[in-house]
N, C-alpha and C positions, 0 to 999 in steps of 0.2 A: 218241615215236610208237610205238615197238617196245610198251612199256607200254602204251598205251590201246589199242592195240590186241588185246592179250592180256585186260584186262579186261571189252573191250567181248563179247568172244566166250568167253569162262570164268565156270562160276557160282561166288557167291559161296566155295561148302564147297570147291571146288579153289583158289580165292584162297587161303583161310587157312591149305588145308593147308602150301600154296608157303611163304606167308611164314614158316611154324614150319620149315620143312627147309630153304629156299636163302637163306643168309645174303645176298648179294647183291642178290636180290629182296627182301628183307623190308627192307635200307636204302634203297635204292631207291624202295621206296615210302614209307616213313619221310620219305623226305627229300621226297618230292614232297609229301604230305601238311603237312610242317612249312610247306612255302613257302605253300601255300595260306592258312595262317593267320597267316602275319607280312605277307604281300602280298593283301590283299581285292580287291585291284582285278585282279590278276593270276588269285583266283581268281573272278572275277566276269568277265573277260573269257571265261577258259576257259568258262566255264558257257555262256554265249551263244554259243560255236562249236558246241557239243554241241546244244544247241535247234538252229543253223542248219543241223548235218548231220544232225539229223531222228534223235538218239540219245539222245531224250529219256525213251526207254520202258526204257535200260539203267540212265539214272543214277537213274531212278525205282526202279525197281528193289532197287538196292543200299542206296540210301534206308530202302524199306520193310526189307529184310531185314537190314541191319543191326540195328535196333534189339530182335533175337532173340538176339542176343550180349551178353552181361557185355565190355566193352572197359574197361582203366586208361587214364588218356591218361599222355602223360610227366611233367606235373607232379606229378600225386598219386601215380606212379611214386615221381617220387625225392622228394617228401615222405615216403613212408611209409619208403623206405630210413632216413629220419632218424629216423622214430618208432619203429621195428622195432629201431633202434641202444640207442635210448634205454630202452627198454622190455624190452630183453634183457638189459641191464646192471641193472634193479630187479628183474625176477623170477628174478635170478642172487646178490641179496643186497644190491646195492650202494645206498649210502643215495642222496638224491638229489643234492646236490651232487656226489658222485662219480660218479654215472651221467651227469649233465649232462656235465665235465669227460671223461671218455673216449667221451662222443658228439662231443666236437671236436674230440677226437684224431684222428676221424677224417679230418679237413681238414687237422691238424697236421701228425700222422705217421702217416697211412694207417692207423689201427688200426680193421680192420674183422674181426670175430669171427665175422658172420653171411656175408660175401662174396656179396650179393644181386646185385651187379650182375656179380661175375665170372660166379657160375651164366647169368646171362644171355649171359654171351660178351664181355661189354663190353670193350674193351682197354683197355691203361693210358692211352695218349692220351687217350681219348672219357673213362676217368674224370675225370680233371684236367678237363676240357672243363663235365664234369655237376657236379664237386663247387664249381664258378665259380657255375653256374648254381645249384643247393643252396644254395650263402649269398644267394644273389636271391630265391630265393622265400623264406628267413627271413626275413631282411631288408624285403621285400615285403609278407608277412601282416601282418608284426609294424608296419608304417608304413601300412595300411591300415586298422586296427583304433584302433590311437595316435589316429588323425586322426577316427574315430567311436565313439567313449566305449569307450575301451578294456574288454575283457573282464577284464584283471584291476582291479577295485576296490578302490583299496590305495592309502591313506594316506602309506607309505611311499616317503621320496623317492627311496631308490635305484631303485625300481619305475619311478615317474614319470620318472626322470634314465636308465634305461635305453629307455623310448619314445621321449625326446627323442634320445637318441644316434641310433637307428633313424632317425625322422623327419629329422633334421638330415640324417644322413650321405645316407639316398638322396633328399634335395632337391637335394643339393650333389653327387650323384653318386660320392659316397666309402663304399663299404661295404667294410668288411675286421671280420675278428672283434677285438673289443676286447681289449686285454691285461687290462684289469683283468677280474678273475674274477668278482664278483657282476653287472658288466653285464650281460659276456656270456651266464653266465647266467640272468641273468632276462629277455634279449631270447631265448635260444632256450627257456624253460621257456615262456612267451608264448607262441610258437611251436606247440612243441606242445600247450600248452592248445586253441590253436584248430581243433585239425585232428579234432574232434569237434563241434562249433559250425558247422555244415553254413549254418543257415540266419544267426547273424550273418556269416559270410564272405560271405553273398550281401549282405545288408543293408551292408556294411561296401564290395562294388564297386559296388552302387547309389550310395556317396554318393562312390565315387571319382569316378564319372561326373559327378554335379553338381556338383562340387567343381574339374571338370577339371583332375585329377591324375590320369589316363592315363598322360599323356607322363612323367610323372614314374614311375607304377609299369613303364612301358615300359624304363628303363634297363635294370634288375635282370629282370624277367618278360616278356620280348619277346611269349612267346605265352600271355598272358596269357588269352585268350581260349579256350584250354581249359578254364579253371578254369569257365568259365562253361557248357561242356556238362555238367558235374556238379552244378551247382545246382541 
């Protein structure tokens, strides 16, 4: 209550300065925001309190002037953490299997060179928390794509036998990084193939919807439904 009522009466530019200075406030809202999109109905309820107490001209508001802000959401957050990994370790000399192998280090043994999410603040808890949710959205792209004419076309059956690991593992709700090394990486090199492929990622949750495999990318991507404000 203390929250909406600070936002109902604060303009947007004193919101954001808050959340960049008061760590407290900035999870806070974090977390009210997350619930929002794993619970629609919760925020579909809220939304119709605000119409019935006649505060419909604040959240209009925030609506319009939001969309004058560049915002990341948290998925493509820590996806880029993964590509930023990957892609430091190439323009650092490393051939690609090697770059691949020490971007899964960083799941292994913490080897993180660039520290994107410490600069954030992040603690070591929330990361263990985020690098759970990091092998879900690989895991996720990479079984979402499998299932609509994969983006890499390739003959090759390790190629093929690494989608099927993907697909199998989050139908059956098993996703852990593979021991064997060409799987693994050629489900996370898949991976970041795709994270330039703006518009097959769209094409590719269109047909998760027809397909109704939601609930299946729901295991791994609960708030899957960010991905979809950036399409």
């Amino acid at each position: 209550m203390i929250l909406y009522i600070y936002l109902k009466k604060t303009n947007l530019d004193d919101i954001i300065y808050l959340f960049k200075e008061n760590y407290d406030f900035g999870v806070d809202l974090i977390k009210t925001y997350y619930l929002s999109l794993v619970n629609s109905k919760r925020c579909d309820d809220n939304r119709k309190i605000i119409y019935e107490n006649h505060d419909e001209d604040t959240l209009v508001s925030f609506e319009k002037n939001s969309i004058q802000y560049q915002v990341v959401f948290l998925n493509d957050l820590l996806r880029n953490v993964i590509c930023n990994l990957y892609n430091h370790f190439i323009s650092n000399g490393c051939d690609d299997i090697t770059a691949l192998n020490l971007t899964w280090s960083y799941f292994t043994d913490n080897f993180d060179p660039l520290g994107e999410l410490d600069q954030m603040g992040v603690d070591q808890d929330s990361k263990s928390i985020y690098k759970i949710y990091m092998l879900g959205l690989i895991f996720g792209d990479v079984y979402e794509d499998a299932c609509n004419k994969s983006i890499i076309d390739s003959e090759n059956e390790m190629d093929r036998f690494a989608d099927v690991v993907a697909v199998v593992g989050l139908t059956l709700g098993r996703i852990g990084i593979p021991q064997e090394e060409n799987v693994r990486n050629r489900i996370l090199k898949h991976f970041i193939f795709l994270q330039d492929e703006k518009d097959k990622k769209k094409e590719n949750r269109k047909k998760t919807y027809e397909d109704g495999r939601i609930e299946v990318l729901k295991k791994v991507n609960p708030t899957y439904k960010l991905d979809e404000l950036t399409f």
